[in-house]
C-alpha positions as CSV (number, residue, x, y, z in Angstrom):
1,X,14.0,29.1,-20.1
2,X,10.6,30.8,-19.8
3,X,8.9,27.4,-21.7
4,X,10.0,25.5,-18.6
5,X,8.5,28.2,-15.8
6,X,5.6,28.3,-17.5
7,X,5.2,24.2,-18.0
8,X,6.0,23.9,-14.2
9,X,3.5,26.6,-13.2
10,X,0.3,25.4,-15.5
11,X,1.3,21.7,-13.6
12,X,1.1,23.5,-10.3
13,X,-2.0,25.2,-11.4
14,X,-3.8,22.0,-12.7
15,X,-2.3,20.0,-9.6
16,X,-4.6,22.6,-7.4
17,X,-7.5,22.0,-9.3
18,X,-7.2,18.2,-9.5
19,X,-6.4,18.2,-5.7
20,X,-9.5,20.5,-5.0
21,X,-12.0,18.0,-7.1
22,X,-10.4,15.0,-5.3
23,X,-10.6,16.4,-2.0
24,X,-14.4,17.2,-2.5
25,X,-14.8,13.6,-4.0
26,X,-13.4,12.2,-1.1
27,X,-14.9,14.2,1.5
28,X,-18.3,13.7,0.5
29,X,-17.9,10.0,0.3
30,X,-16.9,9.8,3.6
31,X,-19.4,11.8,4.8
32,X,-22.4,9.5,3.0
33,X,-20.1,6.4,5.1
34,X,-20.4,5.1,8.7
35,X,-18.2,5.6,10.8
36,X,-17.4,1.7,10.8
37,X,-17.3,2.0,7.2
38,X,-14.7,4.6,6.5
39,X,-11.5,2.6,7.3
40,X,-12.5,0.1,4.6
41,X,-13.1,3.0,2.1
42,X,-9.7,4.3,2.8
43,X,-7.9,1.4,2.6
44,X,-9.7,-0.6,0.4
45,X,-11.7,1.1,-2.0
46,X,-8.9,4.2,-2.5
47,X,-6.7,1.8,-3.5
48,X,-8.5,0.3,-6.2
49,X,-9.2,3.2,-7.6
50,X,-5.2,4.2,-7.5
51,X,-4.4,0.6,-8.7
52,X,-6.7,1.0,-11.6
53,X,-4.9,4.5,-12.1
54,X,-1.5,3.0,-12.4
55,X,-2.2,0.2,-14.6
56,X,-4.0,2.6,-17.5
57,X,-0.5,4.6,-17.0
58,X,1.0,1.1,-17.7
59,X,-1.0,0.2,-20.9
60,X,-0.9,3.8,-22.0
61,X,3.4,3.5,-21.9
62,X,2.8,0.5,-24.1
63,X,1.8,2.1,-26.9
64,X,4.9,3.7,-26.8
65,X,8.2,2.0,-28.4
66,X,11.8,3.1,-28.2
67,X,13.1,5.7,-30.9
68,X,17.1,4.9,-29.9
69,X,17.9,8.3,-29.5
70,X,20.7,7.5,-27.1
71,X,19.5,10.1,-25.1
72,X,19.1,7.9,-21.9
73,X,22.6,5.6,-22.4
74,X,24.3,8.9,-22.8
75,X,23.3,11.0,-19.9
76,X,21.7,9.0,-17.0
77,X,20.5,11.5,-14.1
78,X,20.5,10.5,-10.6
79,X,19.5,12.3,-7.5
80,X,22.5,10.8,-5.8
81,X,26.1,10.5,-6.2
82,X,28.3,8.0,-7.3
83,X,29.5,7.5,-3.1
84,X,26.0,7.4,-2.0
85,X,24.9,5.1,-5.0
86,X,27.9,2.8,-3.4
87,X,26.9,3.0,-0.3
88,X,23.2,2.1,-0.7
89,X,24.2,-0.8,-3.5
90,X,26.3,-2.1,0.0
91,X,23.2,-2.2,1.6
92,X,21.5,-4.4,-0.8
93,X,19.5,-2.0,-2.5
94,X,18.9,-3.4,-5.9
95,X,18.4,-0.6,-8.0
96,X,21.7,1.0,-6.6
97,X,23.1,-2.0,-7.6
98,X,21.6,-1.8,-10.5
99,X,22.7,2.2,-11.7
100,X,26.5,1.7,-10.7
101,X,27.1,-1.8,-12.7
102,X,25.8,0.3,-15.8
103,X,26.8,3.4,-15.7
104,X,30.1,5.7,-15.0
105,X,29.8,8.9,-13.5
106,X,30.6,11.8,-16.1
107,X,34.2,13.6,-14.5
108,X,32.2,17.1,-14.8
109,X,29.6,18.2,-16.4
110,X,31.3,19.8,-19.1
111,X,31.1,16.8,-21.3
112,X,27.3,16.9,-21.3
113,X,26.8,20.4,-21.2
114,X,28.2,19.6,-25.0
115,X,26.4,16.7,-26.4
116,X,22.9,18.0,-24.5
117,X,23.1,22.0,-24.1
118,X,19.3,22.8,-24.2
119,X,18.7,19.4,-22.0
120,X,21.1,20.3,-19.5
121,X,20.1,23.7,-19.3
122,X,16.5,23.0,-18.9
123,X,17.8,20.3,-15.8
124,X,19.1,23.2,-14.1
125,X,16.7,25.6,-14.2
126,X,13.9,22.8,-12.6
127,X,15.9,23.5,-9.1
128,X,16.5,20.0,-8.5
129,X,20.5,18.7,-7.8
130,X,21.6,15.9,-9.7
131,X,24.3,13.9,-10.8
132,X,25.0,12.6,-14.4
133,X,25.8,9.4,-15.9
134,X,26.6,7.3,-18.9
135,X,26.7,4.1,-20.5
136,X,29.9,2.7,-22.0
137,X,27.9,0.3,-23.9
138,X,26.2,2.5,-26.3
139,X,27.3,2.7,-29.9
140,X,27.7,5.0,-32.4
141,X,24.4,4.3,-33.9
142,X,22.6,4.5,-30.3
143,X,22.4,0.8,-30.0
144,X,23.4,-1.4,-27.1
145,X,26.4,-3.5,-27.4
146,X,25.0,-5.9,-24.7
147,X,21.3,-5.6,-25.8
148,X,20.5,-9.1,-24.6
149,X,21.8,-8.4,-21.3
150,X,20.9,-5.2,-20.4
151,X,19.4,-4.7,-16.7
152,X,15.8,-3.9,-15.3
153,X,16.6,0.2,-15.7
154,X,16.9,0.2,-19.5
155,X,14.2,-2.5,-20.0
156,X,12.0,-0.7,-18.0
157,X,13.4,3.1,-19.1
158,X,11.2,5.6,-18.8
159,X,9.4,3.9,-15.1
160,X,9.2,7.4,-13.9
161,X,5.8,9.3,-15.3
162,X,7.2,12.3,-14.2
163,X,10.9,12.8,-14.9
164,X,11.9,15.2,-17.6
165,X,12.8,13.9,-20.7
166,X,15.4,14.9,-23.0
167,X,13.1,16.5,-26.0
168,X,14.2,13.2,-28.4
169,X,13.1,10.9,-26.4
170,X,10.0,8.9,-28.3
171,X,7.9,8.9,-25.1
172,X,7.3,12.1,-24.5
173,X,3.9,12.0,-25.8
174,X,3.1,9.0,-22.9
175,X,4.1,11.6,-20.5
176,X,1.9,13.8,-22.3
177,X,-1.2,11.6,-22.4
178,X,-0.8,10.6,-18.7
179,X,-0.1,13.8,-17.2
180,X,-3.5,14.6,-15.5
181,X,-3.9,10.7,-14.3
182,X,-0.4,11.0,-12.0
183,X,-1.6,13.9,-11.1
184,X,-4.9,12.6,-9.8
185,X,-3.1,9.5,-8.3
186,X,-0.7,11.5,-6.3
187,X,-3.7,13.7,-5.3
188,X,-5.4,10.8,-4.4
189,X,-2.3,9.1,-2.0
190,X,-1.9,12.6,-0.4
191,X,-5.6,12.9,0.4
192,X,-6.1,9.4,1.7
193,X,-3.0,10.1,4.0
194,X,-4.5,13.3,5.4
195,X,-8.0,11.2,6.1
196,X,-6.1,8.1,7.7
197,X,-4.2,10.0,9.9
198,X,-7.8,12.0,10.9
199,X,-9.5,8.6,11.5
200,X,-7.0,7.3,13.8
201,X,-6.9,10.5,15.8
202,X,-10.5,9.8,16.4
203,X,-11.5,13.1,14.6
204,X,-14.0,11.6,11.5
């Protein structure tokens, strides 16, 4: 779809930008700093500012309340698939553990390609390989038969500011509002990486 190119390359564009004004912010600090001084703005001060990034993405998601489209019971992505899921749940990682004790791996992916055509499609065209999901538990109405017990992943669903939603889902607009503040915070985390690394080579 050309809607999708052209969202992905206006968020490459502004990414630039924000990445440009960070950089500048940062390097002028550091060049107002002692040399003694810059570790501490790095790792100290950086971080509060990030911190204080991610909690306003936080209160922002608040405001935001389940519509029970079904969407997310119904077709669960994941980057990785049902063996490696296993394999990293046998490891102890929780969220593995998590993802396959909720949801069954679709057989193919014609079964979604129905119930989500435009969602599926727009999933492909992004580039990125994944594997879908979905919840046994859901009802017909797009409620959840085990509400009360229902893991960290659907409490928590969306936790990812920058997954793309299926167009029904109700927070769309906190993905919309927050947009240029994960933007900033990952330019900021990128940045601070560059400038560590500098500082322990000796070269600011």
């Amino acid at each position: 779809m050309n809607e999708l190119k052209e969202h992905y390359t206006k968020l490459v564009q502004q990414y630039r930008q924000i990445f440009v004004s960070v950089l500048n912010a940062i390097q002028g600090e550091i060049n107002l700093l002692k040399h003694d001084e810059i570790e501490n703005y790095l790792n100290v001060e950086i971080e509060k500012h990030i911190k204080l990034q991610k909690k306003l993405v936080i209160e922002r998601r608040n405001s935001f309340h389940c519509g029970m489209c079904g969407a997310c019971c119904r077709l669960a992505i994941s980057e990785f698939s049902p063996t490696a899921l296993l394999e990293k749940a046998s490891r102890g990682d929780k969220f593995a553990q998590e993802f396959i004790s909720t949801f069954t791996p679709y057989e193919d992916e014609k079964e979604p390609e129905k119930q989500f055509p435009l969602y599926m499609q727009l999933l492909k065209e992004s580039g990125e390989h994944a594997y879908y999901y979905y919840c046994k538990k859901v009802t017909d109405d797009n409620k959840c038969s085990d509400y009360e017990n229902r893991p960290s992943i659907c409490k928590d669903y969306p936790d990812n500011p920058i997954q793309l939603l299926h167009p029904t889902c109700s927070y769309i607009g906190w993905h919309e509002s927050i947009q240029k503040i994960v933007l900033t915070i990952r330019a900021m985390t990128e940045i601070r990486e560059h400038f560590r690394k500098e500082f322990e080579k000796g070269n600011i």
